[in-house]
CHARMM-style PDB file with segment names, atoms N, HN, CA, C and O in Angstrom:
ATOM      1  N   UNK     1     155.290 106.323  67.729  1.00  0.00      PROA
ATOM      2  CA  UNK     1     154.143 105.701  68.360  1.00  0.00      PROA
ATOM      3  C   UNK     1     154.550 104.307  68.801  1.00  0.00      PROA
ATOM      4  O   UNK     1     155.176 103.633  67.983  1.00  0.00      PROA
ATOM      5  N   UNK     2     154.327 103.891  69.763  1.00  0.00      PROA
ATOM      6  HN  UNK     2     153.819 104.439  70.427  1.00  0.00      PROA
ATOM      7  CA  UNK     2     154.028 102.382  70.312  1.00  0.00      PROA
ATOM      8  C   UNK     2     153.333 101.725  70.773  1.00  0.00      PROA
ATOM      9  O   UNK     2     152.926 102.099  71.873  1.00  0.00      PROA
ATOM     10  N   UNK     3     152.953 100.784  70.390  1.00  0.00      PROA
ATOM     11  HN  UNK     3     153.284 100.480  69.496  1.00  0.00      PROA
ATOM     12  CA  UNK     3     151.692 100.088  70.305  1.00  0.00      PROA
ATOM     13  C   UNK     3     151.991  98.833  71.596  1.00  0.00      PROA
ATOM     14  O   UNK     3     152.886  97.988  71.571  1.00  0.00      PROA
ATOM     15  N   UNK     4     150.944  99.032  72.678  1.00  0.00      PROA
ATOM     16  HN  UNK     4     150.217  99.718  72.698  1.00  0.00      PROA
ATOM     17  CA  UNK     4     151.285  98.029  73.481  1.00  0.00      PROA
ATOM     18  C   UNK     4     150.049  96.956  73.835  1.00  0.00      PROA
ATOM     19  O   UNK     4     149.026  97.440  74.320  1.00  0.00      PROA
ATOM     20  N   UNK     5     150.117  95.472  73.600  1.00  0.00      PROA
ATOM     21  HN  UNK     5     150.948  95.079  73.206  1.00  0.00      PROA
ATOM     22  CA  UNK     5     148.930  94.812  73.804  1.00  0.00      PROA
ATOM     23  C   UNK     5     149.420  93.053  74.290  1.00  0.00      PROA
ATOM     24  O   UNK     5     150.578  92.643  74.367  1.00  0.00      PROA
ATOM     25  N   UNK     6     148.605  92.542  74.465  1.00  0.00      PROA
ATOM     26  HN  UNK     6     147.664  92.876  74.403  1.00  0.00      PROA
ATOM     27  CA  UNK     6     149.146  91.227  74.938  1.00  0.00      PROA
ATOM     28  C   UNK     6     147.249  90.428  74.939  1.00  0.00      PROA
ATOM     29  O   UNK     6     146.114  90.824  75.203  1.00  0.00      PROA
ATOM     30  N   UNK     7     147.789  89.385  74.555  1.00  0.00      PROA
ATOM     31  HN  UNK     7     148.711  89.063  74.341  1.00  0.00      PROA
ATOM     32  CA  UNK     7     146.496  88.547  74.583  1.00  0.00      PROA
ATOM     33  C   UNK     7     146.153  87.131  75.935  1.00  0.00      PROA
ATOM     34  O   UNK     7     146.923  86.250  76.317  1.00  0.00      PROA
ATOM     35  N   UNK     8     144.971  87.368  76.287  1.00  0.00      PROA
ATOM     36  HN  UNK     8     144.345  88.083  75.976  1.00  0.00      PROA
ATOM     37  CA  UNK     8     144.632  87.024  77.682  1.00  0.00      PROA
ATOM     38  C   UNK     8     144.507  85.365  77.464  1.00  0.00      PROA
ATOM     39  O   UNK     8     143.451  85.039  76.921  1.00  0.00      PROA
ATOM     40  N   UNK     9     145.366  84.324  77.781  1.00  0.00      PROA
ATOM     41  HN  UNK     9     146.224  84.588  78.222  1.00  0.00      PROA
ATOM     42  CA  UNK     9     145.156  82.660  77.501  1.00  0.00      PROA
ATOM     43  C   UNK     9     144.226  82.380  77.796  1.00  0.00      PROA
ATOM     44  O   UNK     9     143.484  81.814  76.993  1.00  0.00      PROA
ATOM     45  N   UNK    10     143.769  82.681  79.273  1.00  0.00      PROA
ATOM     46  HN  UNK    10     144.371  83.140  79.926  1.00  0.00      PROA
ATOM     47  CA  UNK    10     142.689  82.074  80.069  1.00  0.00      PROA
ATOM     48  C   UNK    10     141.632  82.415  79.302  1.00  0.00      PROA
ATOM     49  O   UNK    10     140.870  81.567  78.837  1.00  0.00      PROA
ATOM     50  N   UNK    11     141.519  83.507  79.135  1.00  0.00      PROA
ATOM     51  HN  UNK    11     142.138  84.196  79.513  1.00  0.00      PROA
ATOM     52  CA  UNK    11     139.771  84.179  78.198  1.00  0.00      PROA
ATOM     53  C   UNK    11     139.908  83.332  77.055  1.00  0.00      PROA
ATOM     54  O   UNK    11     138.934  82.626  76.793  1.00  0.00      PROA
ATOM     55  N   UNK    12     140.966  83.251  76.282  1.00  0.00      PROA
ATOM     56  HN  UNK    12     141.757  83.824  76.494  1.00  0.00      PROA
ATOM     57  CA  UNK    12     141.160  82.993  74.751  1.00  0.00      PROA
ATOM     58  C   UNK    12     140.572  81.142  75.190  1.00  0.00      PROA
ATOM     59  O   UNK    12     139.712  80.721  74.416  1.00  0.00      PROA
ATOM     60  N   UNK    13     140.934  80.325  76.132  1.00  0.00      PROA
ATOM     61  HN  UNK    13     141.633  80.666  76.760  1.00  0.00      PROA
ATOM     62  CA  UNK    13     140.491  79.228  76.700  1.00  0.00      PROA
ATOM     63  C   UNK    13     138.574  79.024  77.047  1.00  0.00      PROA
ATOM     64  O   UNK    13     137.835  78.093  76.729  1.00  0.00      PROA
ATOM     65  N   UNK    14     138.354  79.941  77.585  1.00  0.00      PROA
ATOM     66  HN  UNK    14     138.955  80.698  77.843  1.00  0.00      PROA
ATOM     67  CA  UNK    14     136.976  80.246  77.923  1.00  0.00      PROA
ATOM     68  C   UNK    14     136.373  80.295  76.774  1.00  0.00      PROA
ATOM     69  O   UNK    14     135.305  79.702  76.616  1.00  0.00      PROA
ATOM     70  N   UNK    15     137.076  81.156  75.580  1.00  0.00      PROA
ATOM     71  HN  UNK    15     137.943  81.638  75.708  1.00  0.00      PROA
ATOM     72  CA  UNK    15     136.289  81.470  74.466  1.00  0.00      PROA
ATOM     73  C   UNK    15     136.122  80.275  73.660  1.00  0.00      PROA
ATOM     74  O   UNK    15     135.577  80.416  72.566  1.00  0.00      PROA
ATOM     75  N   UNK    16     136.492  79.153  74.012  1.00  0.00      PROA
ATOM     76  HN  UNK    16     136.935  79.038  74.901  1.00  0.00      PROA
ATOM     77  CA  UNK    16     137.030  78.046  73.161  1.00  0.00      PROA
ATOM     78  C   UNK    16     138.585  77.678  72.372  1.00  0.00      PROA
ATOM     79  O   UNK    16     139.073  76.707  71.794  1.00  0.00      PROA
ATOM     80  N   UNK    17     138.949  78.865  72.681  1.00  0.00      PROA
ATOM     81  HN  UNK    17     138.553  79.654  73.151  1.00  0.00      PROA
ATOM     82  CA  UNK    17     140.260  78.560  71.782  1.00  0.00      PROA
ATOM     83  C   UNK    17     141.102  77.190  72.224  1.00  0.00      PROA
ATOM     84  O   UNK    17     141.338  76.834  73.378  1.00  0.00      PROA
ATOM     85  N   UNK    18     141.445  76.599  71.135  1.00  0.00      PROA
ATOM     86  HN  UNK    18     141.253  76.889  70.197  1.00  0.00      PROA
ATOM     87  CA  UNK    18     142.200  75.583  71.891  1.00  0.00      PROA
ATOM     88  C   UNK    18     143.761  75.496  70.903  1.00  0.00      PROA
ATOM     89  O   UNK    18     143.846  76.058  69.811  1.00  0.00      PROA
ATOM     90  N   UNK    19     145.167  74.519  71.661  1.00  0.00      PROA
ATOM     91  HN  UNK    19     145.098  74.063  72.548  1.00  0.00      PROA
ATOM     92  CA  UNK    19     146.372  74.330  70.764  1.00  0.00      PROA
ATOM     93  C   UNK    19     146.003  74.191  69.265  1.00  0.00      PROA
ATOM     94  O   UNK    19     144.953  73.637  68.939  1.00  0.00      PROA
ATOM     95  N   UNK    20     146.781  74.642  68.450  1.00  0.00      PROA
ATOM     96  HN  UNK    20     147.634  75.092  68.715  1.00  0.00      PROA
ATOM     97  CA  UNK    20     146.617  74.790  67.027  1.00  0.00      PROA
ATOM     98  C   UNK    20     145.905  75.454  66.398  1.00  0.00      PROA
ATOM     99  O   UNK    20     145.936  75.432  65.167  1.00  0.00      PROA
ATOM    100  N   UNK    21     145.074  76.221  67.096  1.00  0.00      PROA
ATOM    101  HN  UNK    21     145.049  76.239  68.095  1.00  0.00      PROA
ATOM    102  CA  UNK    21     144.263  77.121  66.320  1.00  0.00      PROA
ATOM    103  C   UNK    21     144.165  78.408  66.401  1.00  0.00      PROA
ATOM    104  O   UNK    21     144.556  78.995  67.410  1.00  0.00      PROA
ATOM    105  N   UNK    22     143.452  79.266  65.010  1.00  0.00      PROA
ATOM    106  HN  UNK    22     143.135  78.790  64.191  1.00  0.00      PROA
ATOM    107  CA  UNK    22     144.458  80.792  65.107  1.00  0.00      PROA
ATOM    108  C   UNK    22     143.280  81.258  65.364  1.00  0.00      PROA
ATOM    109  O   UNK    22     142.164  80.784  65.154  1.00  0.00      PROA
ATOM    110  N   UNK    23     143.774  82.660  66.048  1.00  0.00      PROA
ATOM    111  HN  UNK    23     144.681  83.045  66.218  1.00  0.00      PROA
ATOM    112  CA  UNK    23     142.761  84.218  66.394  1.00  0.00      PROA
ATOM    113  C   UNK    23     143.278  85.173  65.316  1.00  0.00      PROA
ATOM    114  O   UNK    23     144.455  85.501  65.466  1.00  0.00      PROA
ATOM    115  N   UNK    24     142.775  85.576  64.484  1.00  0.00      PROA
ATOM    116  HN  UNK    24     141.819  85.309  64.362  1.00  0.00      PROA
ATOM    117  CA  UNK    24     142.507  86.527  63.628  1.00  0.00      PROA
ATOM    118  C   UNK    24     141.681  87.546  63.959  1.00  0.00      PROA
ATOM    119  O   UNK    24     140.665  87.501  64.652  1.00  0.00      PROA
ATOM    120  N   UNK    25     142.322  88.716  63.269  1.00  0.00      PROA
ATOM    121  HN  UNK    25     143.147  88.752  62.706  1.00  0.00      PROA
ATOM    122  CA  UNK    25     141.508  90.235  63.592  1.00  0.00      PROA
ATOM    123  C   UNK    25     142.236  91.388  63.041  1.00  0.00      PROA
ATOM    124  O   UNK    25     143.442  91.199  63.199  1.00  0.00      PROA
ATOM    125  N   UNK    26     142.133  91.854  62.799  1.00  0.00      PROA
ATOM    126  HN  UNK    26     141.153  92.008  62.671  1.00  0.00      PROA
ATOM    127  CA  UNK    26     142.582  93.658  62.628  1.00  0.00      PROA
ATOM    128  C   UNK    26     143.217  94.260  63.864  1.00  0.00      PROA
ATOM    129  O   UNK    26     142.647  94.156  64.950  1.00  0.00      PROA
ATOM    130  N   UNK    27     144.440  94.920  63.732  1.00  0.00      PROA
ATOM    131  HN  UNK    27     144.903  95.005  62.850  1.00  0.00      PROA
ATOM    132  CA  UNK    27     145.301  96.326  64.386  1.00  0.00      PROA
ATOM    133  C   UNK    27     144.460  97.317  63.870  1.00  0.00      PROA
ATOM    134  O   UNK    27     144.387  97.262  62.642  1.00  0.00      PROA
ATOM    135  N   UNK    28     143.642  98.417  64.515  1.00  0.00      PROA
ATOM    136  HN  UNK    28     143.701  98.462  65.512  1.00  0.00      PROA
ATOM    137  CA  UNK    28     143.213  99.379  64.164  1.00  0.00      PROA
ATOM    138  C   UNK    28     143.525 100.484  64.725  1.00  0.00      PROA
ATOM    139  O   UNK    28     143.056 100.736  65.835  1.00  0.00      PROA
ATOM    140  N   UNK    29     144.345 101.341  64.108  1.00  0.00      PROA
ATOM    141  HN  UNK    29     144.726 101.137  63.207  1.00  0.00      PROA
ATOM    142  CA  UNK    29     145.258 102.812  64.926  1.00  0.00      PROA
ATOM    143  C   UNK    29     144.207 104.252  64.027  1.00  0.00      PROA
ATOM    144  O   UNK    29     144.022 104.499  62.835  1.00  0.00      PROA
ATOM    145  N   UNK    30     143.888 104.699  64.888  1.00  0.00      PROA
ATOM    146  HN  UNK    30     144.039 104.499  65.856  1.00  0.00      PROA
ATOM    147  CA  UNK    30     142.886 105.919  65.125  1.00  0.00      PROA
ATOM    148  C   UNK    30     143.946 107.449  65.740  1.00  0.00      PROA
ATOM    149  O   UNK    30     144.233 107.530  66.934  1.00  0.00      PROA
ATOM    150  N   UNK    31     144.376 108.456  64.794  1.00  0.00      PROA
ATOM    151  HN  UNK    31     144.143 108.390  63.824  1.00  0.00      PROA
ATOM    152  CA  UNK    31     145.058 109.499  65.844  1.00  0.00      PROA
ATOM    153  C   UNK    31     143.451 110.350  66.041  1.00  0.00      PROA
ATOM    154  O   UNK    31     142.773 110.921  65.186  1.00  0.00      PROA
ATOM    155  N   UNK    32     143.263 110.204  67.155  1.00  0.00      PROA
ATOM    156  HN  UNK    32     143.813 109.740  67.850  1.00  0.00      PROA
ATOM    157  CA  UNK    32     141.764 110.784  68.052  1.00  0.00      PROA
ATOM    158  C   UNK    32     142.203 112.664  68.118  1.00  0.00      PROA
ATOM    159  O   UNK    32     141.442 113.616  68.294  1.00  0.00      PROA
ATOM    160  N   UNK    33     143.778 112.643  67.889  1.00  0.00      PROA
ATOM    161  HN  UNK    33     144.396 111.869  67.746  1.00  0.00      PROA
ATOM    162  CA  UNK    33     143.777 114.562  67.806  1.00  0.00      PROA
ATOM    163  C   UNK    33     143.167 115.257  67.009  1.00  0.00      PROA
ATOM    164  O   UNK    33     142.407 116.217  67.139  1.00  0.00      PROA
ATOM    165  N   UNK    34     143.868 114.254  65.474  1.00  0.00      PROA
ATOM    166  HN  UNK    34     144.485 113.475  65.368  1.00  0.00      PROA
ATOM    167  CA  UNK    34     144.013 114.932  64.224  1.00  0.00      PROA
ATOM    168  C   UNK    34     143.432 114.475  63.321  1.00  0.00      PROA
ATOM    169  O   UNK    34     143.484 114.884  62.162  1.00  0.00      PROA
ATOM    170  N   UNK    35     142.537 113.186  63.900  1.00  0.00      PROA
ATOM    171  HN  UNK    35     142.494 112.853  64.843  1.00  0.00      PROA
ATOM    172  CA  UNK    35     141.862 112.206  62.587  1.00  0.00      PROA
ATOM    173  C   UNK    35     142.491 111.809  61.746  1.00  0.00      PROA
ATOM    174  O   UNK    35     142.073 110.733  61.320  1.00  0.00      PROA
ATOM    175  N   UNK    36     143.450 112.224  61.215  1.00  0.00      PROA
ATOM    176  HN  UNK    36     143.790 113.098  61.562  1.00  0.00      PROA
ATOM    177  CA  UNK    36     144.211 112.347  59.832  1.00  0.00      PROA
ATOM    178  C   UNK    36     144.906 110.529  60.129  1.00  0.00      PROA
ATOM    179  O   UNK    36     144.576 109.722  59.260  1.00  0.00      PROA
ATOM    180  N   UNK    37     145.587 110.117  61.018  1.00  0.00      PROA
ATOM    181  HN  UNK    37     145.855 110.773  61.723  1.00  0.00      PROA
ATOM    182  CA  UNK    37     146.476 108.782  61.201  1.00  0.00      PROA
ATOM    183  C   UNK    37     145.198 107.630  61.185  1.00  0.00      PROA
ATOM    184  O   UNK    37     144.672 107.548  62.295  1.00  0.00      PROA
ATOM    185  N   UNK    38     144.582 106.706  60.126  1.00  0.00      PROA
ATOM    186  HN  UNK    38     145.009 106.773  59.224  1.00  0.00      PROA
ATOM    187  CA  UNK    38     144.584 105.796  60.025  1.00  0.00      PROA
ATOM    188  C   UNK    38     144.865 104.227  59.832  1.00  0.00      PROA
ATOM    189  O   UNK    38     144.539 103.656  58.791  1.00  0.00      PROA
ATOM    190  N   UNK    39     145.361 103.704  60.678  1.00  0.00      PROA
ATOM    191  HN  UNK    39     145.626 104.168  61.523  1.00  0.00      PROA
ATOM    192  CA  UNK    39     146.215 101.981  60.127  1.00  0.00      PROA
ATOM    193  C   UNK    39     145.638 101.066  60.226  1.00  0.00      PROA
ATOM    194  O   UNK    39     144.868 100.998  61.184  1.00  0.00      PROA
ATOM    195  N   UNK    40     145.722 100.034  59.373  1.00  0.00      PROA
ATOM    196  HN  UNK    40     146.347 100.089  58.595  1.00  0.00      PROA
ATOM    197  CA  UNK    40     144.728  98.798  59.467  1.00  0.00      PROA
ATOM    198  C   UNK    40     145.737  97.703  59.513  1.00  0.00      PROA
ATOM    199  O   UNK    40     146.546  97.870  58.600  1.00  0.00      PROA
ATOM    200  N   UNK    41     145.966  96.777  60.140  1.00  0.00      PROA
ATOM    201  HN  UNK    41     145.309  96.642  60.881  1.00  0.00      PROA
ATOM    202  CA  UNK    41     146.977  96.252  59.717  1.00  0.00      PROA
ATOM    203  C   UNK    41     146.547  94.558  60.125  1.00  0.00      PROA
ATOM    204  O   UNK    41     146.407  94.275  61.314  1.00  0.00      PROA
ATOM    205  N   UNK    42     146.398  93.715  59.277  1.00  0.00      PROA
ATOM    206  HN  UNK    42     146.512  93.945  58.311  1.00  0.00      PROA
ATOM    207  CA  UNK    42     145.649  92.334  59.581  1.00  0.00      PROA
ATOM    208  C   UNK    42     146.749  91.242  60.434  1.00  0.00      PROA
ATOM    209  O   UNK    42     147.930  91.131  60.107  1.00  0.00      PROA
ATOM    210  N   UNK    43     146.065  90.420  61.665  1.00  0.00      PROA
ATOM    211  HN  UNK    43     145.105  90.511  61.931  1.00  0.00      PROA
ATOM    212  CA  UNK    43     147.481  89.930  62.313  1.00  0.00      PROA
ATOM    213  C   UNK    43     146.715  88.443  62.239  1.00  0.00      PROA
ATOM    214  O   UNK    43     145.539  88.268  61.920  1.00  0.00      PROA
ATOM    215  N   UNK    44     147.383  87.738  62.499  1.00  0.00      PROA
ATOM    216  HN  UNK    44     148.339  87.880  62.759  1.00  0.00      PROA
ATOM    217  CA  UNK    44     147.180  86.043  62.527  1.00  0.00      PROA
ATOM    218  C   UNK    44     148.173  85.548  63.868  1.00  0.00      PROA
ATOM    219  O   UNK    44     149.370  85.766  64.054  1.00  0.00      PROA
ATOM    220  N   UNK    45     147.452  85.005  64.481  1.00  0.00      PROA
ATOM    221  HN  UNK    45     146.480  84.828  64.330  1.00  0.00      PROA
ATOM    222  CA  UNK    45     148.509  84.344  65.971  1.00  0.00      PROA
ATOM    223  C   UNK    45     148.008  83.337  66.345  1.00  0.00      PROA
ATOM    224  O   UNK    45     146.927  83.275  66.931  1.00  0.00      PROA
ATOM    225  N   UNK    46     149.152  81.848  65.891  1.00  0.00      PROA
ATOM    226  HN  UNK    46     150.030  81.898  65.415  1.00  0.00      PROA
ATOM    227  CA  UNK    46     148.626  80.739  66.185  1.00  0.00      PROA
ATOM    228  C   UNK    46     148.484  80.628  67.990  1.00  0.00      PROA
ATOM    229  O   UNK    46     149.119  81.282  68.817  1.00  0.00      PROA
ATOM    230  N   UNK    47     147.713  79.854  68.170  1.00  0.00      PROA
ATOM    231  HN  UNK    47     147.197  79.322  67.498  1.00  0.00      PROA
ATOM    232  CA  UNK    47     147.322  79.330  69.647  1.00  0.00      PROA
ATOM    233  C   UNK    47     148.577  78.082  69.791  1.00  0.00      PROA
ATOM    234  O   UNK    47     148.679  77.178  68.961  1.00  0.00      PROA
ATOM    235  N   UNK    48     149.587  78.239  71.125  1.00  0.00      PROA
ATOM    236  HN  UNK    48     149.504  78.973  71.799  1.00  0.00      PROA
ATOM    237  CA  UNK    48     150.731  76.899  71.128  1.00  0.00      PROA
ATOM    238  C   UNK    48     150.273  76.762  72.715  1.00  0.00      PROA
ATOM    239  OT1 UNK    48     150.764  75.886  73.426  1.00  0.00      PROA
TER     240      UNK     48
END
């Protein structure tokens, strides 16, 4: 599996984000075939 994503500056700017500060959230992987593949995986990404 590969997981492909990228985070948008300009929005993350709009939203308020500003230098030095982090966006936190959850990776959440769903297999939609088999139900069975659940992943949770917690990420932290400072704002530079």
């Amino acid at each position: 599996m590969n997981l492909e994503w990228r985070l948008n500056g300009d929005l993350l700017r709009k939203m308020g984000y500003t230098s030095g500060q982090t966006v936190e959230g959850q990776v959440i992987t769903v297999d939609d075939k088999w139900g069975g593949l659940r992943l949770e995986i917690p990420m932290t990404i400072k704002i530079q």
